[in-house]
Residue frames as a rotation matrix with the C-alpha (Angstrom) as fourth column:
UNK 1
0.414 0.859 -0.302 90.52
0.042 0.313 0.949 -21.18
0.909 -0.406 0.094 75.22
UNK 2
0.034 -0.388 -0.921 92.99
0.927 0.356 -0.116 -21.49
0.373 -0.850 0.372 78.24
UNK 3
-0.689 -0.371 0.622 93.46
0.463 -0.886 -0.016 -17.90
0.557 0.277 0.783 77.85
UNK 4
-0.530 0.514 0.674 90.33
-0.447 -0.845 0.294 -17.54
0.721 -0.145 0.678 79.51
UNK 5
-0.035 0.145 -0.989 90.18
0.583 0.806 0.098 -20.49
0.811 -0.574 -0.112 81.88
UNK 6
0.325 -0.058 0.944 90.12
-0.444 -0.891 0.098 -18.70
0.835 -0.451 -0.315 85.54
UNK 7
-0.538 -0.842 0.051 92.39
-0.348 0.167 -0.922 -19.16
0.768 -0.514 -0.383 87.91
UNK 8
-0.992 -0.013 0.127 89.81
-0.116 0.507 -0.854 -19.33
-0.053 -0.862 -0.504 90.95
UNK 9
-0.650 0.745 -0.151 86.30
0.343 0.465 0.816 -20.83
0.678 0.479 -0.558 90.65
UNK 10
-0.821 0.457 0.343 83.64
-0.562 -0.536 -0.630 -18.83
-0.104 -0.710 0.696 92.49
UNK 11
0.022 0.957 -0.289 80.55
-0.267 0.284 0.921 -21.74
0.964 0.057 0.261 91.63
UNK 12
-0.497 0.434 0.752 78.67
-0.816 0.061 -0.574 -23.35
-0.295 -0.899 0.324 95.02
UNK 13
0.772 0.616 -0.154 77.64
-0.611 0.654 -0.447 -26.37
-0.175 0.439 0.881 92.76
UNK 14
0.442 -0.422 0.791 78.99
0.290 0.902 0.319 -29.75
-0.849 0.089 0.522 91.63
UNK 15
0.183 -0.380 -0.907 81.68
-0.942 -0.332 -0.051 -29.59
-0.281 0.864 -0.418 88.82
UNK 16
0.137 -0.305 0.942 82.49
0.782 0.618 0.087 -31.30
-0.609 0.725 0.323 85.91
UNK 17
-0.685 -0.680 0.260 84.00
0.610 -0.340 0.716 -30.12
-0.399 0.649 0.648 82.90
UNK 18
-0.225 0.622 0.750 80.70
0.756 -0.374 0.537 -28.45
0.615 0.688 -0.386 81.55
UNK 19
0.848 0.372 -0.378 79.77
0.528 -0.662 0.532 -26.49
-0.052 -0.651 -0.757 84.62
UNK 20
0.182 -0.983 0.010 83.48
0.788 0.151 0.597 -25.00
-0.589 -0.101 0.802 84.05
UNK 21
-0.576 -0.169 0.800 82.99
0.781 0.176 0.599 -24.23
-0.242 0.970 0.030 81.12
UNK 22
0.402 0.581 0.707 79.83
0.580 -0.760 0.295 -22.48
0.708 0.291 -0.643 80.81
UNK 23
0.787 0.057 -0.615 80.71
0.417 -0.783 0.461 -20.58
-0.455 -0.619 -0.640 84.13
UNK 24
-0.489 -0.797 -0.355 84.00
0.506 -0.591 0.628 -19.18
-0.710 0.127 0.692 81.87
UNK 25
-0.429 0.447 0.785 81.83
0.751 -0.306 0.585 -18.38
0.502 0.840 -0.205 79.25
UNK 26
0.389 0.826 -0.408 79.73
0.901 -0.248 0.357 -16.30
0.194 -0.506 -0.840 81.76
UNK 27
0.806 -0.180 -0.564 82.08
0.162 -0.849 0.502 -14.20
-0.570 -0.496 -0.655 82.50
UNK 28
-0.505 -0.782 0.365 84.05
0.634 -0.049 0.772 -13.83
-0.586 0.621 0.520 79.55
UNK 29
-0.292 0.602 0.743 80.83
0.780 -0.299 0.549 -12.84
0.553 0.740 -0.383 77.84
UNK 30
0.638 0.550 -0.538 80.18
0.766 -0.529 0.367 -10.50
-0.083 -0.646 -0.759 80.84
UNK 31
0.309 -0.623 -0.718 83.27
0.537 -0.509 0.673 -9.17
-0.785 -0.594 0.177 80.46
UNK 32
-0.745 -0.590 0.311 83.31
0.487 -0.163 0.858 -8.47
-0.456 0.791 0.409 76.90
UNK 33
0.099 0.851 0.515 79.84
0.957 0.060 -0.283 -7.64
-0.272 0.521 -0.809 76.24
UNK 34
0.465 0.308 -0.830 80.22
0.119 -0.951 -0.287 -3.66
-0.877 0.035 -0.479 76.10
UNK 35
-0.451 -0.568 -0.688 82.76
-0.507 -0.472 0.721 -3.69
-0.735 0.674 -0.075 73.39
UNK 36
-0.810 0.245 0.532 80.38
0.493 0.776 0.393 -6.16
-0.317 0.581 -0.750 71.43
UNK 37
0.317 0.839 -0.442 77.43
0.582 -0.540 -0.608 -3.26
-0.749 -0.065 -0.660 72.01
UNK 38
0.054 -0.401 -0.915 79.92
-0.092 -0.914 0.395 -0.86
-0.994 0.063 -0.086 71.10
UNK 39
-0.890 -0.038 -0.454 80.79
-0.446 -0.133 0.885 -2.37
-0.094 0.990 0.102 67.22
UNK 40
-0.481 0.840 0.253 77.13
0.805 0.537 -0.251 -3.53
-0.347 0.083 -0.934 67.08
UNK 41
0.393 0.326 -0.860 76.35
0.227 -0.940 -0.253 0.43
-0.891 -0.095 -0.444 67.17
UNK 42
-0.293 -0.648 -0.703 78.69
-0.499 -0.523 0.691 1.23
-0.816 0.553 -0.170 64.82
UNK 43
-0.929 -0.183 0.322 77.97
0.127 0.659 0.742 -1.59
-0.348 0.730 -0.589 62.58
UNK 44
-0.291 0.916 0.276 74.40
0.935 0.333 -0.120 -0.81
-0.202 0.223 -0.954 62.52
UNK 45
0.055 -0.224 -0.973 74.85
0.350 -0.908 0.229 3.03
-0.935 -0.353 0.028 61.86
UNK 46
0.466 -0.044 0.884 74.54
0.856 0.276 -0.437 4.13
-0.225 0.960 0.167 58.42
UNK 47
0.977 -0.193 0.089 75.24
-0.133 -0.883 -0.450 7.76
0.166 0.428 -0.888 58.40
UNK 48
0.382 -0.904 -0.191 79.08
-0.416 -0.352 0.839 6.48
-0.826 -0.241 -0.510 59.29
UNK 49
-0.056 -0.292 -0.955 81.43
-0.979 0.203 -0.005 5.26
0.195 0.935 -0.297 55.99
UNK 50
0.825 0.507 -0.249 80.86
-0.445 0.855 0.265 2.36
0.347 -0.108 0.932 54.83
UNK 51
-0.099 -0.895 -0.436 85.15
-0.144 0.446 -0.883 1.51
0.985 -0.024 -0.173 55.41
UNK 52
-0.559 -0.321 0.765 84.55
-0.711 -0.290 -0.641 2.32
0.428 -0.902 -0.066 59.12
UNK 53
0.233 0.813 0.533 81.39
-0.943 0.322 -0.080 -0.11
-0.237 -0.484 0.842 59.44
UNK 54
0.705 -0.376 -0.602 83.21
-0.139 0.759 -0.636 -2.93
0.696 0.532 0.483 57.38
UNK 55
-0.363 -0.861 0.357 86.03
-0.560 -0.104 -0.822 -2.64
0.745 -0.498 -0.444 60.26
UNK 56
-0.619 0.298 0.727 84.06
-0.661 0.303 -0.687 -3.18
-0.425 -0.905 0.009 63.11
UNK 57
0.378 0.906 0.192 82.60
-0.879 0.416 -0.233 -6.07
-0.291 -0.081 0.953 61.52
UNK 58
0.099 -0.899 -0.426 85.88
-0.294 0.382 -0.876 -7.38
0.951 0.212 -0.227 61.15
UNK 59
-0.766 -0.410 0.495 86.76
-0.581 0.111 -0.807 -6.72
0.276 -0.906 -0.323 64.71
UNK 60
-0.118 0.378 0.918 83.51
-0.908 0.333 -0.254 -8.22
-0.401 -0.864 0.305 66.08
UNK 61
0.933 0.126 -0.336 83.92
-0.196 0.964 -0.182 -11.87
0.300 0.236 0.924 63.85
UNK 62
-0.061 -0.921 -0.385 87.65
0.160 0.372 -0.914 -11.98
0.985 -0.117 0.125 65.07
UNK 63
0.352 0.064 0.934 85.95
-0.904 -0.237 0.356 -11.59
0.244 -0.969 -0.025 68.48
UNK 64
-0.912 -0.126 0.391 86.64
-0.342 0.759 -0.554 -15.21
-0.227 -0.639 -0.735 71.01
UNK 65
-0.535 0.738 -0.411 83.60
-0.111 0.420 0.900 -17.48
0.837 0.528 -0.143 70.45
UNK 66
-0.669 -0.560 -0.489 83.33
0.433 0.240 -0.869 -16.99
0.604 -0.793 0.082 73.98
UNK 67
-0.992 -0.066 -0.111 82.40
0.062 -0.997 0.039 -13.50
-0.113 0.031 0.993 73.74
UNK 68
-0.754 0.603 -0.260 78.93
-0.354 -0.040 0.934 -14.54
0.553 0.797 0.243 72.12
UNK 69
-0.049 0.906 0.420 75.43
-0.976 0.045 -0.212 -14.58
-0.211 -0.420 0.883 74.02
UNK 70
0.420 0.383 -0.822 74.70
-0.680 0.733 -0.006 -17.85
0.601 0.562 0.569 71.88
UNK 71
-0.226 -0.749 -0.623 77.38
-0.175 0.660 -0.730 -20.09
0.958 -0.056 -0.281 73.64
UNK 72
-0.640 0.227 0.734 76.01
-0.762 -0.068 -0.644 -19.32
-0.096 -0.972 0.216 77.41
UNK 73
-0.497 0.504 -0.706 73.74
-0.173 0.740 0.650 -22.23
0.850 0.445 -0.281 78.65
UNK 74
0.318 0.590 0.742 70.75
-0.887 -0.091 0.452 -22.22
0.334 -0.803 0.494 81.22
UNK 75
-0.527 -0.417 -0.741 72.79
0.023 0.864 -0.503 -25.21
0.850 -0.282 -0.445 83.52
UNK 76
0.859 0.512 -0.004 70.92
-0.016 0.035 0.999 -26.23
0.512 -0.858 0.038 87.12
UNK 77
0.516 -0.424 0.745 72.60
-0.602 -0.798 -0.037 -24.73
0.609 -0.429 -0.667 90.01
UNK 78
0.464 -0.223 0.858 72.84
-0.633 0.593 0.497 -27.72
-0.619 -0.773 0.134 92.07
UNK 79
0.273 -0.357 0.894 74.06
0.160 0.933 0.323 -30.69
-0.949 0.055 0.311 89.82
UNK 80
-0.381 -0.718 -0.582 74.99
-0.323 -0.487 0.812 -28.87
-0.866 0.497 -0.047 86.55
UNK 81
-0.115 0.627 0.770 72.29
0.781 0.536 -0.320 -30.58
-0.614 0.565 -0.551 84.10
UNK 82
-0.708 -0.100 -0.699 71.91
0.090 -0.995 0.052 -28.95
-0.700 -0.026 0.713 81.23
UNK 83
-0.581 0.812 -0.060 68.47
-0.283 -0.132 0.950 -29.88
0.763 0.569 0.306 80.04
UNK 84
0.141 0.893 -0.427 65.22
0.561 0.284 0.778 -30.02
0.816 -0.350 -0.461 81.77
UNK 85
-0.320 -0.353 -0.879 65.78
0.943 -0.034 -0.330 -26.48
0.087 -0.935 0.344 83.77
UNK 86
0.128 0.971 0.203 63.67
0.975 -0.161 0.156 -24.26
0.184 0.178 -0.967 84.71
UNK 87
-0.109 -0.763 0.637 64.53
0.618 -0.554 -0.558 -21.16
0.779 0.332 0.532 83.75
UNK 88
0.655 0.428 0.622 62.83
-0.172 -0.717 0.675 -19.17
0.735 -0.550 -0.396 87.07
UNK 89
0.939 0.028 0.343 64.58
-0.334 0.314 0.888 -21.16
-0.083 -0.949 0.305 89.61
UNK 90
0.097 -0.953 -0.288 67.85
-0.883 0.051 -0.466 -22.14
0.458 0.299 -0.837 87.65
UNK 91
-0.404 -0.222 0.888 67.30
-0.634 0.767 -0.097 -25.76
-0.659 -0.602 -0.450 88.86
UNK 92
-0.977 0.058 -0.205 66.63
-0.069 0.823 0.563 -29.56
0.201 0.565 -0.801 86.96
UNK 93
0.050 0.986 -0.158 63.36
-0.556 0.159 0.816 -30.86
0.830 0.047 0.556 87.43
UNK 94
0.033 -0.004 -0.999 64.34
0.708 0.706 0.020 -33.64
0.705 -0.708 0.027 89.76
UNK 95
-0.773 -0.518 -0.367 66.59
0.551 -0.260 -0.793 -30.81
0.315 -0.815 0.486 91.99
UNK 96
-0.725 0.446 0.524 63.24
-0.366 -0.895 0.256 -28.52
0.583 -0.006 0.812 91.86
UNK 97
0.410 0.697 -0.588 61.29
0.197 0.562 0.804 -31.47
0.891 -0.445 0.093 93.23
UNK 98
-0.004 -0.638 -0.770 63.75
0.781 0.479 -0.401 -32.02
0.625 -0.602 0.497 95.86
UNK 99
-0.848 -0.491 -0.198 63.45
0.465 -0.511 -0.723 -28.56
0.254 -0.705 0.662 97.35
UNK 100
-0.509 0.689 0.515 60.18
-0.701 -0.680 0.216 -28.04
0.499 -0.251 0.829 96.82
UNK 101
0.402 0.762 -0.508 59.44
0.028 0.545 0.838 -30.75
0.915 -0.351 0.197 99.21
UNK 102
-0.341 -0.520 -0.783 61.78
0.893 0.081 -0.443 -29.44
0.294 -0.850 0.436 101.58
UNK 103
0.561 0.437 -0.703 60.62
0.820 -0.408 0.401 -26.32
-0.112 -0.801 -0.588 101.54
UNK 104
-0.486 -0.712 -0.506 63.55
0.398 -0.696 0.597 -24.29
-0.778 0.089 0.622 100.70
UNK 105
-0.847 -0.058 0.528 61.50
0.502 -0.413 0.760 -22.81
0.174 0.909 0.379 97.38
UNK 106
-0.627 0.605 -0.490 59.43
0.015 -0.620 -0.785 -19.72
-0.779 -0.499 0.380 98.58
UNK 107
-0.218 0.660 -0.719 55.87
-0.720 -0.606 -0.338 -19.81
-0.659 0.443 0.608 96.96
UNK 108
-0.503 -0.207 -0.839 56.68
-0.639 0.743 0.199 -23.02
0.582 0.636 -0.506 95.56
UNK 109
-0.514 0.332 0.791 54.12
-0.734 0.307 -0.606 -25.70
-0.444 -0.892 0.087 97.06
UNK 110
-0.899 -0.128 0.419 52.52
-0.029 0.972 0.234 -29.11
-0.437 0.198 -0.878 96.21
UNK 111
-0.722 0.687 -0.078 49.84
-0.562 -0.518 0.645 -28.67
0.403 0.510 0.760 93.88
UNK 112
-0.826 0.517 0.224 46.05
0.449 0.844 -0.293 -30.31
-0.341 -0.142 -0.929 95.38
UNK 113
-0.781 0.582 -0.227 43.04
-0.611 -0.787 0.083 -30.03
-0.130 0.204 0.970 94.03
């Protein structure tokens, strides 16, 4: 796991250990994803042997758990929450209030009727 900790933190949000976290995952999983396509192909190929598809289904369970789509989490941008966030705006519910009464969320606007 340290192995893939990063040295310098590019977030613009509050941290704690989870917002850390997922943001290595982000870019571990960004950074691995082609070679995860690649034995996906291969594994899902029939006309190659079956020894060659059994490999690469080796190689891609002895991937990092990192590596895996599944492990990413939809976190809010501002305060790192990682339930109740909406997946358009990448904010909590509360933080979406909060700007859409400032104003800062284009198209976003108090509903009256």
């Amino acid at each position: 796991m340290s192995m893939f900790r990063s040295k310098k933190l590019d977030i613009g949000s509050f941290l704690n250990i989870h917002v850390i976290r997922d943001h290595t995952k982000r870019k571990v999983y960004a950074q691995f994803e082609p070679e995860r396509q690649a034995l996906r192909h291969i594994i899902r190929n029939t006309t190659l042997p079956a020894r060659t598809r059994a490999e690469a289904q080796l190689q891609l369970t002895q991937m990092h758990c990192y590596t895996r789509p599944t492990q990413i989490r939809g976190r809010c941008l501002m305060g790192g929450k990682g339930r109740g966030i909406f997946r358009d705006f990448k904010l909590s519910r509360y933080n979406f209030r909060m700007q859409a009464l400032e104003g800062n969320l284009p198209g976003v606007r108090k509903a009256s009727w």
